[in-house]
DSSP file (Angstrom, degrees, kcal/mol; ACC not computed):
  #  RESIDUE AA STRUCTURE BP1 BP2  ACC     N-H-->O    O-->H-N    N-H-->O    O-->H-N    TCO  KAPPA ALPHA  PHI   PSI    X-CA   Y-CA   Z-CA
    1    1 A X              0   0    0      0, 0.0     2,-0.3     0, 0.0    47,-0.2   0.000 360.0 360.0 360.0 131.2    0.0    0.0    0.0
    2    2 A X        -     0   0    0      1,-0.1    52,-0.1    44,-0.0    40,-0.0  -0.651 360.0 -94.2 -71.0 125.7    1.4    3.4   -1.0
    3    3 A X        -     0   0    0     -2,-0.3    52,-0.2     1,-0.1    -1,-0.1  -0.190  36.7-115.2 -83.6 154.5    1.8    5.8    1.7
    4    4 A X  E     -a   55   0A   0     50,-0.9    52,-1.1    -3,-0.0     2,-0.9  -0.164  11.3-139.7 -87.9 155.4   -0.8    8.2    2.3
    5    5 A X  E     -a   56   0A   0     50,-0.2     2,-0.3    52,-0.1    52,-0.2  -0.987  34.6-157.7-103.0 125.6   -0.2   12.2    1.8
    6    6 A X        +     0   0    0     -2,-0.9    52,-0.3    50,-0.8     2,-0.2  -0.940  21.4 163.7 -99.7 134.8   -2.2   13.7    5.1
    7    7 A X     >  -     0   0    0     -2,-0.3     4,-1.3    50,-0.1     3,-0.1  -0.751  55.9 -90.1-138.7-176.8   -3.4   17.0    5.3
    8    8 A X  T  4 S+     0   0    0     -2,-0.2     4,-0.2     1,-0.2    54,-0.0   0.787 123.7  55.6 -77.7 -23.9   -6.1   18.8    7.6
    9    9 A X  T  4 S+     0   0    0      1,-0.1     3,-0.3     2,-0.1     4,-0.3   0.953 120.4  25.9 -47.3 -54.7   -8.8   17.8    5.0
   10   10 A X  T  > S+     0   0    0      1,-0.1     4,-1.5    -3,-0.1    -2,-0.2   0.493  97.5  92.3 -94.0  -2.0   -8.2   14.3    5.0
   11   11 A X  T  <>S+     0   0    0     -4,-1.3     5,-1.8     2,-0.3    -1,-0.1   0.468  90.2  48.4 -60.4 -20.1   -6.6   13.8    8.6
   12   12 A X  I  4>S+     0   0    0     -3,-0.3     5,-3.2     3,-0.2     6,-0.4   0.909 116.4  35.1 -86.9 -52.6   -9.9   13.0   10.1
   13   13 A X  I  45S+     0   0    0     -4,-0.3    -2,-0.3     3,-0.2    -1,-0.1   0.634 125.3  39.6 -65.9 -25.5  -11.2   10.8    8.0
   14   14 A X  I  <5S+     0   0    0     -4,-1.5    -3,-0.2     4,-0.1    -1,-0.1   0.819 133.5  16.4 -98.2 -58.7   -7.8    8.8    7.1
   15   15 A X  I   5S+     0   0    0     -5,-0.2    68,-0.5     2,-0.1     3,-0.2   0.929 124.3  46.0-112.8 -18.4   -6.2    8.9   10.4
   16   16 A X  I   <S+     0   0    0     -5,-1.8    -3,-0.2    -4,-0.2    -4,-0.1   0.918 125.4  35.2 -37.2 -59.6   -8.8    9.7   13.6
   17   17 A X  S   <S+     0   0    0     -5,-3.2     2,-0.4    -6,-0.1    -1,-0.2   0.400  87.6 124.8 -90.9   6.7  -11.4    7.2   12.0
   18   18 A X        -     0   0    0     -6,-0.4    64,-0.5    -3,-0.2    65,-0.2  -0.620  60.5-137.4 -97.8 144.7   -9.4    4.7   10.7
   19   19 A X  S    S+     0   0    0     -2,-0.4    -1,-0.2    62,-0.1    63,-0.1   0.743  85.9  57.8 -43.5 -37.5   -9.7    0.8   11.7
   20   20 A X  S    S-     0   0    0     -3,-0.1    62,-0.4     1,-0.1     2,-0.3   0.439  97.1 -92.4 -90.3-133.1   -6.0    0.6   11.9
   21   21 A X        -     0   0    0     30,-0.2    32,-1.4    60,-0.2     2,-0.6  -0.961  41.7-140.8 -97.9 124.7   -3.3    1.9   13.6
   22   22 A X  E     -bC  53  80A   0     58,-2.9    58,-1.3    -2,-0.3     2,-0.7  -0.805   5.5-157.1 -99.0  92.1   -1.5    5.1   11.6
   23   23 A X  E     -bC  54  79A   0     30,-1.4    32,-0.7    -2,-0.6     2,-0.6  -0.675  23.7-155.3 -48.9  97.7    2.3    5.8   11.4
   24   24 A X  E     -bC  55  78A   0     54,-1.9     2,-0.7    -2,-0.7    54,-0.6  -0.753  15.5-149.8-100.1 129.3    2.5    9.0   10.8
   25   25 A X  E     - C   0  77A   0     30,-1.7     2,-1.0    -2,-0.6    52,-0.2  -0.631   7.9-174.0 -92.6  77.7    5.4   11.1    9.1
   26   26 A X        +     0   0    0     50,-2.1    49,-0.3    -2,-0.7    50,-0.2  -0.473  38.5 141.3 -79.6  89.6    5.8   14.5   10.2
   27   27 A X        -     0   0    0     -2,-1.0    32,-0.3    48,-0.1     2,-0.1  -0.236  35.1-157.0-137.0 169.3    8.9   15.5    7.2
   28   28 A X    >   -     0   0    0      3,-0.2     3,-3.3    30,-0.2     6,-0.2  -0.821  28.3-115.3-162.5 140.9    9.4   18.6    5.3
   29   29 A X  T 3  S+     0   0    0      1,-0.3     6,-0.1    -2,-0.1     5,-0.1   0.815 117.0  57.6 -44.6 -38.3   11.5   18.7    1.5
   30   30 A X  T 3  S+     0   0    0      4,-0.1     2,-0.4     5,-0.0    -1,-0.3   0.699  84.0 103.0 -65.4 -30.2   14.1   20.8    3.2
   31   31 A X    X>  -     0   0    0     -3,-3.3     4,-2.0     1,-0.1     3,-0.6  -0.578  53.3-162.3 -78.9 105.0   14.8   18.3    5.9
   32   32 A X  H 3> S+     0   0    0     -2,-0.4     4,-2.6     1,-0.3    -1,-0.1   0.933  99.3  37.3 -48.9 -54.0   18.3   15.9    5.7
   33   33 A X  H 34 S+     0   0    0      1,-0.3    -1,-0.3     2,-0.2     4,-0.2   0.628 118.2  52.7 -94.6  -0.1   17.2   13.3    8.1
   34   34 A X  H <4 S+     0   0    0     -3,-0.6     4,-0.3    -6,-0.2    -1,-0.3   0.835 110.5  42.3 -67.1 -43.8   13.7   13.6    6.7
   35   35 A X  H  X S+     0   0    0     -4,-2.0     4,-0.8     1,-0.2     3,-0.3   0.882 114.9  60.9 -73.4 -30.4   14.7   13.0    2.9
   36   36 A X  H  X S+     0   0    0     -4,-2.6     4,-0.7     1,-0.2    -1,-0.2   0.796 111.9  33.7 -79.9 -13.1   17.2   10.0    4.8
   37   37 A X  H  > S+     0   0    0     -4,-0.2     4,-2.5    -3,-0.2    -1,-0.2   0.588  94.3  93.1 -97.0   1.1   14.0    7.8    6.4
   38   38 A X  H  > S+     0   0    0     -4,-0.3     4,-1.8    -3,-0.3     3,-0.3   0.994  86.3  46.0 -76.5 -39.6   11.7    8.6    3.4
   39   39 A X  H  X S+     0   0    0     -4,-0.8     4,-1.5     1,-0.2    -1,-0.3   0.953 110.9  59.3 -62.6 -28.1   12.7    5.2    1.6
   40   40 A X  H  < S+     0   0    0     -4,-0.7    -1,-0.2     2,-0.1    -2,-0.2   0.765 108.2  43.0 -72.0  -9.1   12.1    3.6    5.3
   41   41 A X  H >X S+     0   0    0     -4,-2.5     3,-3.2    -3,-0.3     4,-1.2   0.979 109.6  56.4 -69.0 -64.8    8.4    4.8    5.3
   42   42 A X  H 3X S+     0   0    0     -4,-1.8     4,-0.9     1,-0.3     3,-0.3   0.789 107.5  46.0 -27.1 -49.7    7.9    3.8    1.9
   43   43 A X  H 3X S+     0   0    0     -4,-1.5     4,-0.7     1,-0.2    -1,-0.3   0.559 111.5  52.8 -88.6   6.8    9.0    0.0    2.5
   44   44 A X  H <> S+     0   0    0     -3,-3.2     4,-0.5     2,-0.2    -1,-0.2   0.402 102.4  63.6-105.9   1.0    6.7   -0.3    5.9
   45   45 A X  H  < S+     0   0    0     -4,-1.2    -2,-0.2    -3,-0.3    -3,-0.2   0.945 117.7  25.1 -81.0 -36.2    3.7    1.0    3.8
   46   46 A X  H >< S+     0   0    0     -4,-0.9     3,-2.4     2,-0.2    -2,-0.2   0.985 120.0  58.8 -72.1 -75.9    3.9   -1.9    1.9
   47   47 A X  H 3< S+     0   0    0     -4,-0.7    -3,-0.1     1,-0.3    -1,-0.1   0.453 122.0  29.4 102.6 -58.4    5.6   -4.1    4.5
   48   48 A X  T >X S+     0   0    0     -4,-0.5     3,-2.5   -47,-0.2     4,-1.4   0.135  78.6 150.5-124.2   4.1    2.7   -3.5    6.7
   49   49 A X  T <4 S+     0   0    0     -3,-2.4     2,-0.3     1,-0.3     4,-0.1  -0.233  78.2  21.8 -55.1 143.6   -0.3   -2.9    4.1
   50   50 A X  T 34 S+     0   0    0      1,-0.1    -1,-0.3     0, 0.0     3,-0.1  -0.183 126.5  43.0  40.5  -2.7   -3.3   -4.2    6.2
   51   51 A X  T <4 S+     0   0    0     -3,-2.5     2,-0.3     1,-0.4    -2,-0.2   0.416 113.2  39.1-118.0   8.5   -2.2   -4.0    9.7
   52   52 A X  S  < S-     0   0    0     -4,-1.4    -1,-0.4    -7,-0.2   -30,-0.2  -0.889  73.7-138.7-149.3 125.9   -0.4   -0.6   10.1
   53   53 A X  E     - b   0  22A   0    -32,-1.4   -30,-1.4    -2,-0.3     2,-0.1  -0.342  22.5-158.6 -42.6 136.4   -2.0    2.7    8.1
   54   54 A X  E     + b   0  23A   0    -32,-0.2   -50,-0.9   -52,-0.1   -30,-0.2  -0.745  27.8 148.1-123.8  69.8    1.5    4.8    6.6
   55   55 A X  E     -ab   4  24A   0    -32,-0.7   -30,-1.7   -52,-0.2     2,-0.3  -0.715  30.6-140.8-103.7 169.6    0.7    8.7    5.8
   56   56 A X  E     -a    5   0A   0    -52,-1.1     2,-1.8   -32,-0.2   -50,-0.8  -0.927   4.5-145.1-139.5 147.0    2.7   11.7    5.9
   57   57 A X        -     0   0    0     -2,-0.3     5,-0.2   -52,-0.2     3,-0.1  -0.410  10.4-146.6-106.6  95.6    2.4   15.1    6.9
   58   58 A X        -     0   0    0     -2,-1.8     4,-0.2   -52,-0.3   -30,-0.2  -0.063  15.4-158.6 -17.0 127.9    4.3   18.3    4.9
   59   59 A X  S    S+     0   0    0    -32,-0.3    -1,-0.2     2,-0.2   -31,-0.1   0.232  97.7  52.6-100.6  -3.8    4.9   20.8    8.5
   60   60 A X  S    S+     0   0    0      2,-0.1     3,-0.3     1,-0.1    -2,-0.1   0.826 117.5  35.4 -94.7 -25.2    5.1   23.5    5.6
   61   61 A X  S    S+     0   0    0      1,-0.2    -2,-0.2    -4,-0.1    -1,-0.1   0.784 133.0  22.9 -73.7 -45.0    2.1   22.4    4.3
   62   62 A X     >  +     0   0    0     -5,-0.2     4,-1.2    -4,-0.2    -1,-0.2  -0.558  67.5 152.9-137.8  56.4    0.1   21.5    7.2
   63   63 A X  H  > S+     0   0    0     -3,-0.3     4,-2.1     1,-0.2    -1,-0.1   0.685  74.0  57.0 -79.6  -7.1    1.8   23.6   10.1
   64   64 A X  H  > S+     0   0    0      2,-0.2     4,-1.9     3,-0.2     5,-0.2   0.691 104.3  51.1 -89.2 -33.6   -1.6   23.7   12.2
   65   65 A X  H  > S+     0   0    0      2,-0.2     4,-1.8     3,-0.1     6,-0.2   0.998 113.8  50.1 -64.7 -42.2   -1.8   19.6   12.3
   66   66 A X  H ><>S+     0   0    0     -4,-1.2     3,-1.1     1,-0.3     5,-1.0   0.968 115.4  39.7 -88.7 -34.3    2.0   19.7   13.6
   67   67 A X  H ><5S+     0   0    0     -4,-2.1     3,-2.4     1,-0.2    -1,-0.3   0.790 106.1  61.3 -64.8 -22.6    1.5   22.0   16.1
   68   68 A X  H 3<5S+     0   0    0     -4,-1.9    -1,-0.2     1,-0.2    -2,-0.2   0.784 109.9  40.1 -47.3 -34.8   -1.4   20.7   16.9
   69   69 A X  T <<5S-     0   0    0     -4,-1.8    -1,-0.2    -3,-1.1    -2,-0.2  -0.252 121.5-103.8-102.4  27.7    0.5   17.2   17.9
   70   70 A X  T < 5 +     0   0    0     -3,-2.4     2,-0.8     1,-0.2    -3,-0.2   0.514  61.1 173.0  58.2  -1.5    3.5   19.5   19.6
   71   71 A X      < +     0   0    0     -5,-1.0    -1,-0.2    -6,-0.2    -2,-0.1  -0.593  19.3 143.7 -37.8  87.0    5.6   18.8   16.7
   72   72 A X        +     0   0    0     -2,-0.8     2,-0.4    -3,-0.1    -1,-0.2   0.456  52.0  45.4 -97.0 -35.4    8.1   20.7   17.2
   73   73 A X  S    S-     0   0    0     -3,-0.1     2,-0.5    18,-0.0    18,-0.1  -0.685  82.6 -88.3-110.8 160.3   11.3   18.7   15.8
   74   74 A X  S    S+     0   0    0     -2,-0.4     2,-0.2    16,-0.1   -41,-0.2  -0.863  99.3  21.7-150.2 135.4   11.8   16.6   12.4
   75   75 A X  S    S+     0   0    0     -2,-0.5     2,-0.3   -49,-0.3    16,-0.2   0.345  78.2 172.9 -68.4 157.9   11.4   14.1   11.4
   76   76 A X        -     0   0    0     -2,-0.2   -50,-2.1    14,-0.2     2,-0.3  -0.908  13.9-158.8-160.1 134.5    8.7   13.0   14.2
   77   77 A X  E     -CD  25  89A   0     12,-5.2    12,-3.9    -2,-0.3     2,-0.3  -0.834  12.7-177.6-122.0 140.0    6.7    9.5   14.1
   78   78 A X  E     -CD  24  88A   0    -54,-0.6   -54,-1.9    -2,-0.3     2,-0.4  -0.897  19.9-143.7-140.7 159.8    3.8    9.3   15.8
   79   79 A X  E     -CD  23  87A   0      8,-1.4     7,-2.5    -2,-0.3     8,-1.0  -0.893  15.3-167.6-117.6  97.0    1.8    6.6   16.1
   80   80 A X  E     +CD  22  85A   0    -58,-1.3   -58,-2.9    -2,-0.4     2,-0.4  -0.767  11.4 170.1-113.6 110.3   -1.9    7.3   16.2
   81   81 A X  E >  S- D   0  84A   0      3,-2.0     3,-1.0    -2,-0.4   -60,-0.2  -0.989  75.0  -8.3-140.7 134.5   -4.3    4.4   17.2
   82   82 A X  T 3  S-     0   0    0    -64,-0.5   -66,-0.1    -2,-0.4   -65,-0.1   0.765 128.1 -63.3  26.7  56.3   -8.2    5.2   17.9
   83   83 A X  T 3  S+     0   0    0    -68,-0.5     2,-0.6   -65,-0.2    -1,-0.3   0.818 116.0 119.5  32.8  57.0   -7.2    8.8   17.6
   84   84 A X  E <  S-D   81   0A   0     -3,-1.0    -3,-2.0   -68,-0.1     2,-0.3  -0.947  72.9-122.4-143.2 104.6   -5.2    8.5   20.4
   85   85 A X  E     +D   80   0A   0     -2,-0.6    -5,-0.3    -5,-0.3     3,-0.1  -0.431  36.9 173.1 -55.3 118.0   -1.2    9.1   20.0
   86   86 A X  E     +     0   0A   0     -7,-2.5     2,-0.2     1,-0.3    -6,-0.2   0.895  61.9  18.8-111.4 -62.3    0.1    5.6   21.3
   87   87 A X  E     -D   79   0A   0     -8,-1.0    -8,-1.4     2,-0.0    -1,-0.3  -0.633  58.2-163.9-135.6 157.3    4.1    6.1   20.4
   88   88 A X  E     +D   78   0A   0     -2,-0.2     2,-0.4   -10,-0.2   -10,-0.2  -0.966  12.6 174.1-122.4 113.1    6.1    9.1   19.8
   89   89 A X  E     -D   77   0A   0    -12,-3.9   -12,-5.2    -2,-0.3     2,-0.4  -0.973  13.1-167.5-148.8 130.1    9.8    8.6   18.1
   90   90 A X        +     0   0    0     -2,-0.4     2,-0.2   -14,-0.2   -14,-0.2  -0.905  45.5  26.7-125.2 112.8   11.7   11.6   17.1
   91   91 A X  S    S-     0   0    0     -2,-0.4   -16,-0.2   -16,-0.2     2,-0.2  -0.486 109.3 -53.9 121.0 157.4   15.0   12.4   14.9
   92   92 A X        -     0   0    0     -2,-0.2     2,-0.2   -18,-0.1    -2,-0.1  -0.553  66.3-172.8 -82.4 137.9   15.7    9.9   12.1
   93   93 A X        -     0   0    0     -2,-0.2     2,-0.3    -4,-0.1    -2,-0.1  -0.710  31.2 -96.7-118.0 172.1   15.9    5.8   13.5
   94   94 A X        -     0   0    0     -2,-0.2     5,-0.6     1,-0.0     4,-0.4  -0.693  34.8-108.0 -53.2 108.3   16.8    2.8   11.7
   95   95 A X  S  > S+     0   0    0     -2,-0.3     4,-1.6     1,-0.2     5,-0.2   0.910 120.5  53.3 -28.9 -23.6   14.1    0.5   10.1
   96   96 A X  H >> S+     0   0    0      2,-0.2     3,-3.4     1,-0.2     4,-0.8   0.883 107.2  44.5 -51.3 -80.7   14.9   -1.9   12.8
   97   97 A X  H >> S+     0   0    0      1,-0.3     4,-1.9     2,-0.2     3,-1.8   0.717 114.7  51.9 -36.2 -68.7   14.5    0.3   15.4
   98   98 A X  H 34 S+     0   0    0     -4,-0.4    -1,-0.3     1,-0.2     4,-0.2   0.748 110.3  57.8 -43.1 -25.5   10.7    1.8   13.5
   99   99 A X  H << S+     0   0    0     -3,-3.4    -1,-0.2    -4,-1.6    -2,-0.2   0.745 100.5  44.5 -95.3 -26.9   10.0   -1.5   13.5
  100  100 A X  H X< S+     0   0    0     -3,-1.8     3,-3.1    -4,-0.8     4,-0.4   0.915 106.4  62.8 -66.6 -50.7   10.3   -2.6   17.2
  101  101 A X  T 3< S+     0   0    0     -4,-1.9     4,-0.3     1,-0.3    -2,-0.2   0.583 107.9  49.2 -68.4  -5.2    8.4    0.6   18.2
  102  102 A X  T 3  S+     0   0    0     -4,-0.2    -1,-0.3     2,-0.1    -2,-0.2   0.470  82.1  81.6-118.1 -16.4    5.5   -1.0   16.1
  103  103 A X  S X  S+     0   0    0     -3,-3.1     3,-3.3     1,-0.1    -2,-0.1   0.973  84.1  59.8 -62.2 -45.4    4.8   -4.6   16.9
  104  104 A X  T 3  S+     0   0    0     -4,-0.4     2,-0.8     1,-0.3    -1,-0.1   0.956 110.4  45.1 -56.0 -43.8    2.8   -4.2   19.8
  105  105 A X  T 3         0   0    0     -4,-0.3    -1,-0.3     1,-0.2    -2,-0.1   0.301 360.0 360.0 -69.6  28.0    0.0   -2.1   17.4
  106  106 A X    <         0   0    0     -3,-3.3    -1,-0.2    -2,-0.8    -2,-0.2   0.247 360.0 360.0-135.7 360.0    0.2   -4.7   14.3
């Protein structure tokens, strides 16, 4: 499954209401250690296609969703399950490392 683009239109409906659990990617083009994880998002939306939801959200784009979730630093993964922020991981990790943070929701 291709990862999702989120923005404040679709944010409700894609990750608040959704069945799954959402890994969310709060990146921006400008961003070194954003541009360095973006191929690790890519392969856990597919990876993970029916148990774990993959969007991300532009903070140039969408700067009232990251402040709204205290996003302050970037990259920042949040993990969003029954609209409810489950996990926090901030600063670029290692797929391993995303991957640990992510069993217990799959």
């Amino acid at each position: 499954m291709a990862v999702i683009t989120i923005t404040k239109e679709n944010f409700d409906a894609e990750v608040l209401r959704s069945a799954q659990p959402v890994l969310l990617d709060f990146w921006a083009s400008w961003c070194g250690p954003c541009r360095m994880i973006a191929p690790i998002i890519d392969q856990l939306s597919t990876e993970l296609a029916g148990k774990i939801k993959v969007g991300k959200v532009d903070v140039d784009a969408n700067n009232g969703l990251a402040a709204t979730y205290g996003v302050r630093t970037i990259p920042t993964l949040l993990v969003i399950k029954d609209g409810e922020i489950m996990d926090t991981m901030v600063g670029a990790s290692s797929k391993d490392a995303i991957m640990q943070r992510l069993r217990p929701f799959m």
